[in-house]
PDB file of N, CA, C and O in Angstrom:
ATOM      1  N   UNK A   1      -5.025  -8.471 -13.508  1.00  0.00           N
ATOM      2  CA  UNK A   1      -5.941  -7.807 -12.611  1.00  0.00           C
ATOM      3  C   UNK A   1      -5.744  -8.366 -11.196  1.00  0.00           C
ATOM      4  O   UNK A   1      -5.548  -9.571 -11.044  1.00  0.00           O
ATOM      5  N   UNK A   2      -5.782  -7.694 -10.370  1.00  0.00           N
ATOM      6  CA  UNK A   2      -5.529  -7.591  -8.842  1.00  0.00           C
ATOM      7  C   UNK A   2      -6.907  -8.221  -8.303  1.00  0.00           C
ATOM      8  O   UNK A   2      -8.037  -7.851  -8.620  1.00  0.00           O
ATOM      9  N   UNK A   3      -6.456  -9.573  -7.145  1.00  0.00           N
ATOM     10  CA  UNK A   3      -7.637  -9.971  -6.622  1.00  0.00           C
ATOM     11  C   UNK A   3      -7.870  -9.105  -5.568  1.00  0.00           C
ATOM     12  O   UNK A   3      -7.120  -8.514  -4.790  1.00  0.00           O
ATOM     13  N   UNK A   4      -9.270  -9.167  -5.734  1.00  0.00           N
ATOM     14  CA  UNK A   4     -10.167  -8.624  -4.643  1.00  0.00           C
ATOM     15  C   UNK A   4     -10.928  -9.205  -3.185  1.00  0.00           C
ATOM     16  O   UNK A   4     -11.374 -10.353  -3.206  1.00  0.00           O
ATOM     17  N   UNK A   5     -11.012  -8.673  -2.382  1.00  0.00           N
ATOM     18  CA  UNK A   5     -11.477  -9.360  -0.646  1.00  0.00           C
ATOM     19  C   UNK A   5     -12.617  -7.903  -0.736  1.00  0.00           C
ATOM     20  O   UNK A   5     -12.559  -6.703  -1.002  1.00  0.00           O
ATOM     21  N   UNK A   6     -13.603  -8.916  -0.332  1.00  0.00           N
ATOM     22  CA  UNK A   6     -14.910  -7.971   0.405  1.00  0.00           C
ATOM     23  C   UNK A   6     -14.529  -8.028   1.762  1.00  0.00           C
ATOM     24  O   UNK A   6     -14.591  -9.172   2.212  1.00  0.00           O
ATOM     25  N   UNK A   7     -14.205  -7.279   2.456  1.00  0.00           N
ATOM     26  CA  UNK A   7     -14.468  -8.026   4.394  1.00  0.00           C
ATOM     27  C   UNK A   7     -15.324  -6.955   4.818  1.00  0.00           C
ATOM     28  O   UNK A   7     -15.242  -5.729   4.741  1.00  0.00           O
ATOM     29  N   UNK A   8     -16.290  -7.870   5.354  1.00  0.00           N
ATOM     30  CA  UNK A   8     -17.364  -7.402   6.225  1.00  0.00           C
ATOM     31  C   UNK A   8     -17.181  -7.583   7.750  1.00  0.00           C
ATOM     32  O   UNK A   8     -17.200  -8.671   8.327  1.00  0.00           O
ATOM     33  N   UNK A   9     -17.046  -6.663   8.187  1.00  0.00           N
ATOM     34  CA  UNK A   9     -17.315  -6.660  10.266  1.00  0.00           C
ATOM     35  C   UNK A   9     -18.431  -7.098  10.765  1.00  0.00           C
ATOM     36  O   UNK A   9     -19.483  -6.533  10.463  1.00  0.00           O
ATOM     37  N   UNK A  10     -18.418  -7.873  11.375  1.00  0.00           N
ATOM     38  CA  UNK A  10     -19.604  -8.916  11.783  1.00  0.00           C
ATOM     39  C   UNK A  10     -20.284  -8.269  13.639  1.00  0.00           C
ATOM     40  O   UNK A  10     -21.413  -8.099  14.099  1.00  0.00           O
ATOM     41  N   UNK A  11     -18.979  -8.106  14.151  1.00  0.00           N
ATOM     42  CA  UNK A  11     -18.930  -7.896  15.685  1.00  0.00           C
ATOM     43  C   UNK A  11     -18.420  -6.262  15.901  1.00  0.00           C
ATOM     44  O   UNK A  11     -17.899  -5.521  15.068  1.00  0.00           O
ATOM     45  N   UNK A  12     -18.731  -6.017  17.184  1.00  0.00           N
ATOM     46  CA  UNK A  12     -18.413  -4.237  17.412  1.00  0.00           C
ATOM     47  C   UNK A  12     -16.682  -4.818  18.024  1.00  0.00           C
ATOM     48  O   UNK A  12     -16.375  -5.989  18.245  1.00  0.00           O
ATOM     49  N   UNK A  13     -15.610  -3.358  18.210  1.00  0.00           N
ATOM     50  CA  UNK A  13     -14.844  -3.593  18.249  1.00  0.00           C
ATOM     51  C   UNK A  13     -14.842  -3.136  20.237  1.00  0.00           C
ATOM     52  O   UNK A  13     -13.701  -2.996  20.677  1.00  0.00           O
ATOM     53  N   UNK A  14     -15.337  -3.049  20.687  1.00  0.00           N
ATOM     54  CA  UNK A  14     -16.176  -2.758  21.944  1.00  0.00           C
ATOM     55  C   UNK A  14     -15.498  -3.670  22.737  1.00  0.00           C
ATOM     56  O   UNK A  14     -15.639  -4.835  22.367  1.00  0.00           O
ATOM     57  N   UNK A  15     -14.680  -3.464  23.893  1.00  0.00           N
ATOM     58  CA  UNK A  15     -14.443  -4.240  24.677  1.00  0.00           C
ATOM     59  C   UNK A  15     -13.024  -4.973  24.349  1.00  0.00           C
ATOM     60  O   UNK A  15     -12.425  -5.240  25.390  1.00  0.00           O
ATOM     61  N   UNK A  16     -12.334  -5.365  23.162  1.00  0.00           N
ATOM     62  CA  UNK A  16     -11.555  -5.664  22.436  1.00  0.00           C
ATOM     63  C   UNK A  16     -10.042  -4.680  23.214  1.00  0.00           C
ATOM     64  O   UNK A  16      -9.956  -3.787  24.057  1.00  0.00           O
ATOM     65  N   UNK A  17      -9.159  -5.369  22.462  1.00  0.00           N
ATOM     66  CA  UNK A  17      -7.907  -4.464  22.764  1.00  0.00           C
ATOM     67  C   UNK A  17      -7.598  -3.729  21.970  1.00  0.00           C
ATOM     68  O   UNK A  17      -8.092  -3.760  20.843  1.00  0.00           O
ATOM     69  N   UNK A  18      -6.734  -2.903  22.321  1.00  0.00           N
ATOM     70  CA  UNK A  18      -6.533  -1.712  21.673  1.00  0.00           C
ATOM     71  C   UNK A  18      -5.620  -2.021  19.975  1.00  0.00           C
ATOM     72  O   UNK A  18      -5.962  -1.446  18.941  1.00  0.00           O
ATOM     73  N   UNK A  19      -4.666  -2.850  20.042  1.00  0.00           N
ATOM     74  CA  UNK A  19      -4.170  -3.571  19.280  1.00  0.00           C
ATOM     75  C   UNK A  19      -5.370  -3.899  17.592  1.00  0.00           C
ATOM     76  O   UNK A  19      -5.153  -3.497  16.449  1.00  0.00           O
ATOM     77  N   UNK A  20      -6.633  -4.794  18.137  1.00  0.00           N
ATOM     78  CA  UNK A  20      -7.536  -5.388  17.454  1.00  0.00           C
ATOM     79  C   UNK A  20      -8.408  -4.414  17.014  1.00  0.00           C
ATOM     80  O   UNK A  20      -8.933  -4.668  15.930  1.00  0.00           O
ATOM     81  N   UNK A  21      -8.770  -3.182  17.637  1.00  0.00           N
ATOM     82  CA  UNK A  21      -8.888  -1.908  17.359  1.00  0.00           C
ATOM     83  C   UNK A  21      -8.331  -0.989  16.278  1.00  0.00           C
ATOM     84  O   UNK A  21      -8.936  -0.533  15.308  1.00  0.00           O
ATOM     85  N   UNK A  22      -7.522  -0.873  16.505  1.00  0.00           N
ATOM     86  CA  UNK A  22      -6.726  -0.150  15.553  1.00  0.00           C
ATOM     87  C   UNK A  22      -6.495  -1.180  13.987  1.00  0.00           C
ATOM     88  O   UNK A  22      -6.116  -0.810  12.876  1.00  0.00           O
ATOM     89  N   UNK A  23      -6.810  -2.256  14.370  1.00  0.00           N
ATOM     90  CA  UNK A  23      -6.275  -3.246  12.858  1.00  0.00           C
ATOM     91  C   UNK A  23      -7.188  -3.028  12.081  1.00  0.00           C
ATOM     92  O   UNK A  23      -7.029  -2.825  10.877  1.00  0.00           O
ATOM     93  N   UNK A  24      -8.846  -3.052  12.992  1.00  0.00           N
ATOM     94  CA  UNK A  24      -9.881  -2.607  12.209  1.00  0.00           C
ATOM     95  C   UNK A  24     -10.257  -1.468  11.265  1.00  0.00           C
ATOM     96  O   UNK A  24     -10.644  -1.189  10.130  1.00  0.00           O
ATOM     97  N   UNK A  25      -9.780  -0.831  12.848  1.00  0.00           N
ATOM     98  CA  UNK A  25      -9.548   0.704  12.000  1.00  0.00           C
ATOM     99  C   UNK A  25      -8.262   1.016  10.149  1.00  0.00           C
ATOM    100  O   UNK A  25      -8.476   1.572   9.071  1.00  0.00           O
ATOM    101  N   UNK A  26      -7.307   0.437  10.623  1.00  0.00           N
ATOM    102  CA  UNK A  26      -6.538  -0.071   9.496  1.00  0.00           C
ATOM    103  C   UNK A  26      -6.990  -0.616   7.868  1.00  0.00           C
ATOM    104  O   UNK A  26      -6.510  -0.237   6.800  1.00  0.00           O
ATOM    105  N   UNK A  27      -8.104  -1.655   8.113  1.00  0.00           N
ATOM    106  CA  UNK A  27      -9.108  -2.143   7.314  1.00  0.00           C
ATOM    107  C   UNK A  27     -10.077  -1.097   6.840  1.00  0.00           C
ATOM    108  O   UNK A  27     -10.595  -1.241   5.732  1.00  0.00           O
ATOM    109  N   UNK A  28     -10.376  -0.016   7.616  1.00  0.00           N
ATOM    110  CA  UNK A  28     -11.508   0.602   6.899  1.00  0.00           C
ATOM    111  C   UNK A  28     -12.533   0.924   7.584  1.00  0.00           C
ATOM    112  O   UNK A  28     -13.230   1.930   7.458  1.00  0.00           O
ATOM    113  N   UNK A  29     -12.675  -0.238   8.585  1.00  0.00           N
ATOM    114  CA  UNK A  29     -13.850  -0.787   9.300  1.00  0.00           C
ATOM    115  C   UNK A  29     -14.667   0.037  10.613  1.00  0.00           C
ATOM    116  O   UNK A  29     -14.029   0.122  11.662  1.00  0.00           O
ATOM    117  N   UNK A  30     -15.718   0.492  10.577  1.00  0.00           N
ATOM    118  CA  UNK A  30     -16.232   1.571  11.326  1.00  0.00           C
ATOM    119  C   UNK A  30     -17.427   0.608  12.236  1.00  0.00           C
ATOM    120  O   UNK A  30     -18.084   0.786  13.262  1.00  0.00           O
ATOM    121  N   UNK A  31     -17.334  -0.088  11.593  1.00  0.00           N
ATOM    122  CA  UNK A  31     -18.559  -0.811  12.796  1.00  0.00           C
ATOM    123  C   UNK A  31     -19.243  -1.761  12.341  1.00  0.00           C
ATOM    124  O   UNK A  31     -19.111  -1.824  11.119  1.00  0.00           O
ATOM    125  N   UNK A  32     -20.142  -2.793  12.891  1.00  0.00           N
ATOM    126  CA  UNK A  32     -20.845  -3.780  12.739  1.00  0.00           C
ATOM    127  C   UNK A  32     -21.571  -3.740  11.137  1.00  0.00           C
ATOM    128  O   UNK A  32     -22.351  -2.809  10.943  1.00  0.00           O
ATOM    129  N   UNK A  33     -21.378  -4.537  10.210  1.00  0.00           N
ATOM    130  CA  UNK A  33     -22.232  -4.743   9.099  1.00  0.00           C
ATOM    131  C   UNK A  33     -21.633  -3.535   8.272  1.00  0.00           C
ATOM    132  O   UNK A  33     -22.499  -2.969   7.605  1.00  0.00           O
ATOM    133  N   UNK A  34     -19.990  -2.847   8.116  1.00  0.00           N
ATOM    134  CA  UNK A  34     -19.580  -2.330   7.937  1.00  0.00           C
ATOM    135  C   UNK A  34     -19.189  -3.015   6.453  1.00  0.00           C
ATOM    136  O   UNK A  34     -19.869  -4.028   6.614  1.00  0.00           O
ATOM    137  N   UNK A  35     -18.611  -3.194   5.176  1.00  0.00           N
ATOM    138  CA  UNK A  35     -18.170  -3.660   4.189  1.00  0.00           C
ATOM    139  C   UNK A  35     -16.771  -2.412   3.535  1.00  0.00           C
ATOM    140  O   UNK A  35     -16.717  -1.184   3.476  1.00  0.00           O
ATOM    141  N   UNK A  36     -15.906  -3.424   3.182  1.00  0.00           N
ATOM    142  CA  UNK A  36     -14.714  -2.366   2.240  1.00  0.00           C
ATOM    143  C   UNK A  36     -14.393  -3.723   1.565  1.00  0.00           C
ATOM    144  O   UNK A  36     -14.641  -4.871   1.934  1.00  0.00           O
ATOM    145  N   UNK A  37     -13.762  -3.242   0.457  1.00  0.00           N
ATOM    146  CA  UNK A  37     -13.366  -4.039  -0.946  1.00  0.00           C
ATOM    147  C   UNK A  37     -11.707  -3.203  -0.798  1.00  0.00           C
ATOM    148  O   UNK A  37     -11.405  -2.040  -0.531  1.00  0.00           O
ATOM    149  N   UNK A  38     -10.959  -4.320  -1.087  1.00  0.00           N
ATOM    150  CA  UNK A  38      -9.733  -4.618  -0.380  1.00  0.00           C
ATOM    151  C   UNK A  38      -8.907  -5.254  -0.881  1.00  0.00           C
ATOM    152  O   UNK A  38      -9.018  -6.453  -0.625  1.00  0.00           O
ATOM    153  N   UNK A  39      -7.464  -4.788  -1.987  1.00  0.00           N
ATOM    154  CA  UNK A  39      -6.887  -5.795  -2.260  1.00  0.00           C
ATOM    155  C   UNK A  39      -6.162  -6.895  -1.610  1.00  0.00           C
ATOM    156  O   UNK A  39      -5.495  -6.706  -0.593  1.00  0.00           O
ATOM    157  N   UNK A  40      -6.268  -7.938  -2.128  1.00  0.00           N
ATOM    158  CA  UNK A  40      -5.701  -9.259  -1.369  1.00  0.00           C
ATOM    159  C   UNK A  40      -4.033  -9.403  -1.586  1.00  0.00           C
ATOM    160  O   UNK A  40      -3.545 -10.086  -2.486  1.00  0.00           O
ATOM    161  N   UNK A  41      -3.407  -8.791  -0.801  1.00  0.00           N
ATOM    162  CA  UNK A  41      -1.706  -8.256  -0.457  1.00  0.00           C
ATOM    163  C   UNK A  41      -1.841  -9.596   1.222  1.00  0.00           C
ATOM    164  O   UNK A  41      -2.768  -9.926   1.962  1.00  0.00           O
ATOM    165  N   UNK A  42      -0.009 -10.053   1.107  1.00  0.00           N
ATOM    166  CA  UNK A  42      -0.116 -10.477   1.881  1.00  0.00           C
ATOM    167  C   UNK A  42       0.080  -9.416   3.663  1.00  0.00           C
ATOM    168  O   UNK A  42       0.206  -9.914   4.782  1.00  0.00           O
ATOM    169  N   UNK A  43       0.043  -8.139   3.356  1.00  0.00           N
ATOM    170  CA  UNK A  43      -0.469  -7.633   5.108  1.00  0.00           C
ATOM    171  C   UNK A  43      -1.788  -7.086   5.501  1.00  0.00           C
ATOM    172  O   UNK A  43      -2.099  -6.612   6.594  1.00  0.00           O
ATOM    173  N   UNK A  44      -2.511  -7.226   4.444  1.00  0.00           N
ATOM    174  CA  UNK A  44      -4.129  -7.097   4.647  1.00  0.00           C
ATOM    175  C   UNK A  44      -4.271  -8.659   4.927  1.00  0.00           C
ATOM    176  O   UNK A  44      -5.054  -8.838   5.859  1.00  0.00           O
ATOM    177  N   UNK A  45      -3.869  -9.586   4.524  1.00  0.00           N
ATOM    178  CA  UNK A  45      -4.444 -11.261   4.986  1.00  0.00           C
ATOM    179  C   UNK A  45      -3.417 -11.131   6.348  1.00  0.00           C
ATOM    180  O   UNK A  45      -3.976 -11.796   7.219  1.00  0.00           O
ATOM    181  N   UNK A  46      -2.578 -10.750   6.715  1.00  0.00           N
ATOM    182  CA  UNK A  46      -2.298 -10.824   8.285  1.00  0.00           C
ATOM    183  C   UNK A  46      -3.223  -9.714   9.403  1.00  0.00           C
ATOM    184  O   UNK A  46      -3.459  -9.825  10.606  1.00  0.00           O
ATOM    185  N   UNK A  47      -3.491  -8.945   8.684  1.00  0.00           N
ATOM    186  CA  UNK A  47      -4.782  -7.939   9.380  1.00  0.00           C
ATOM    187  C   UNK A  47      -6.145  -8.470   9.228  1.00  0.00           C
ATOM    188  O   UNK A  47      -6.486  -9.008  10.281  1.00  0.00           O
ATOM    189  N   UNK A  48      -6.724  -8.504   8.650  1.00  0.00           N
ATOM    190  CA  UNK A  48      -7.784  -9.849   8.746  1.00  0.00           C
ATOM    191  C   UNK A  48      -7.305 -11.438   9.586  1.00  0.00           C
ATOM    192  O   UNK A  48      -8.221 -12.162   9.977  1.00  0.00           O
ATOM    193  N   UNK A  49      -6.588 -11.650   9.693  1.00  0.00           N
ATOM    194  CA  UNK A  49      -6.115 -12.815  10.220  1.00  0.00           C
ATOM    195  C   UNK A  49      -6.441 -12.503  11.776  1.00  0.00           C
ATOM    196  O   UNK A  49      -7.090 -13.184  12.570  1.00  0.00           O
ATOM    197  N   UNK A  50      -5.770 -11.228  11.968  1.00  0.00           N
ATOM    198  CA  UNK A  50      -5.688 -10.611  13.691  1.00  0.00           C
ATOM    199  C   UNK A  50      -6.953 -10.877  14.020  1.00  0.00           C
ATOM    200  O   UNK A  50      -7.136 -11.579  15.014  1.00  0.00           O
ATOM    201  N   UNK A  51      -8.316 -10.288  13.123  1.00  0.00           N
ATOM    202  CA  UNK A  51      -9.437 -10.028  13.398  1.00  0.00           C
ATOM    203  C   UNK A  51     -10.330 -10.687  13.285  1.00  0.00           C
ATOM    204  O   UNK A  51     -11.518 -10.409  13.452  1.00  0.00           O
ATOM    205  N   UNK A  52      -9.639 -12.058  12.854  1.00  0.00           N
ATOM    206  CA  UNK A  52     -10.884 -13.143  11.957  1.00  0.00           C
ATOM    207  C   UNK A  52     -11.942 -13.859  12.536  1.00  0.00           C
ATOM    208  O   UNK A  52     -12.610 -14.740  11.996  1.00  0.00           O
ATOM    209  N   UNK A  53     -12.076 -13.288  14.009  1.00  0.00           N
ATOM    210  CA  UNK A  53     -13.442 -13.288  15.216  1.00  0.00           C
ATOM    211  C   UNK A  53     -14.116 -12.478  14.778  1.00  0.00           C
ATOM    212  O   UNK A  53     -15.296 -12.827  14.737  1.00  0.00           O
ATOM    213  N   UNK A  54     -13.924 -11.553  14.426  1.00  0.00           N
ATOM    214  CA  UNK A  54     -14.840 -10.319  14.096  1.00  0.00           C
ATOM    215  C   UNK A  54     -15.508 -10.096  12.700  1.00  0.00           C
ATOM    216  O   UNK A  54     -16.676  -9.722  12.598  1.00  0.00           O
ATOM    217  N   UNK A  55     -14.686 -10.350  11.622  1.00  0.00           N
ATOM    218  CA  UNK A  55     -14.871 -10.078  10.347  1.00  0.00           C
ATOM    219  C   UNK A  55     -15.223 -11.599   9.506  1.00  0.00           C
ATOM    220  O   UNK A  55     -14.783 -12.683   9.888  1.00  0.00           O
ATOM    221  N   UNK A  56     -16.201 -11.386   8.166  1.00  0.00           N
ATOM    222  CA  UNK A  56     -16.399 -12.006   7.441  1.00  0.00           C
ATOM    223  C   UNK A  56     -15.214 -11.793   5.843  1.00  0.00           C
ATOM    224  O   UNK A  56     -15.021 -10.692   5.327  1.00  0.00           O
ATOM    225  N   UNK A  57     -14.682 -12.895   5.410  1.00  0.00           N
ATOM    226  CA  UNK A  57     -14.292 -12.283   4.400  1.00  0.00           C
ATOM    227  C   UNK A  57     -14.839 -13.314   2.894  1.00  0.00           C
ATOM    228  O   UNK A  57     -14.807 -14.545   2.891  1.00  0.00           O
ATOM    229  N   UNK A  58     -15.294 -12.484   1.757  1.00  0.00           N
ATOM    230  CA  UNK A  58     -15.530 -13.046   0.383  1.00  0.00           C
ATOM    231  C   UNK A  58     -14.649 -12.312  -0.661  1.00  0.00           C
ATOM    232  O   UNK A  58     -14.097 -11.217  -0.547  1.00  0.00           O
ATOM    233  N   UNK A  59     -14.649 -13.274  -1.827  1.00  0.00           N
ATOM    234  CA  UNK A  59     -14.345 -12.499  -3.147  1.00  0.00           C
ATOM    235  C   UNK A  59     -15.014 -11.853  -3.028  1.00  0.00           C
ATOM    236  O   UNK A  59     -16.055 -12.014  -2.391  1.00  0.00           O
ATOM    237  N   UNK A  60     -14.541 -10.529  -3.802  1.00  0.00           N
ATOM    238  CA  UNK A  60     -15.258  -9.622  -4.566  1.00  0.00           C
ATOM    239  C   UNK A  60     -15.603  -9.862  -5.893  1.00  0.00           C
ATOM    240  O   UNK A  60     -15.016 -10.634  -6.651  1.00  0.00           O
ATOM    241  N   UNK A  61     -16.605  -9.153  -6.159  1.00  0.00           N
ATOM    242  CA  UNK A  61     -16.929  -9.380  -7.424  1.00  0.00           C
ATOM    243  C   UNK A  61     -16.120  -7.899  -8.803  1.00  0.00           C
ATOM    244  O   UNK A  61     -16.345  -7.991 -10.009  1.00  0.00           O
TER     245      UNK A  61
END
């Protein structure tokens, strides 16, 4: 079975570059207090990595 990442968006993507923008967007992520369940591949942990000011990340359950 495939591990799982909750990442939650903590911060708006507002003001940000266009780059950090689009990664979000990439993730799923629509806005503040936003959540997606996400397998844990290593170019979703370099996209979360970009963003890791912004986003919270946990196991999933």
């Amino acid at each position: 079975m495939a591990v799982k990442l909750k990442v939650t968006q903590l911060k708006s993507g507002i003001g940000r570059s266009d780059a950090q923008n689009k990664t979000l967007e990439g993730l799923g992520l629509r806005g503040p207090n936003c959540s997606k369940i996400l397998e844990d591949t290593p170019a979703i942990r370099g996209m979360i990595r970009k963003v890791s000011h912004l986003v919270v990340v946990e196991p999933a359950d």
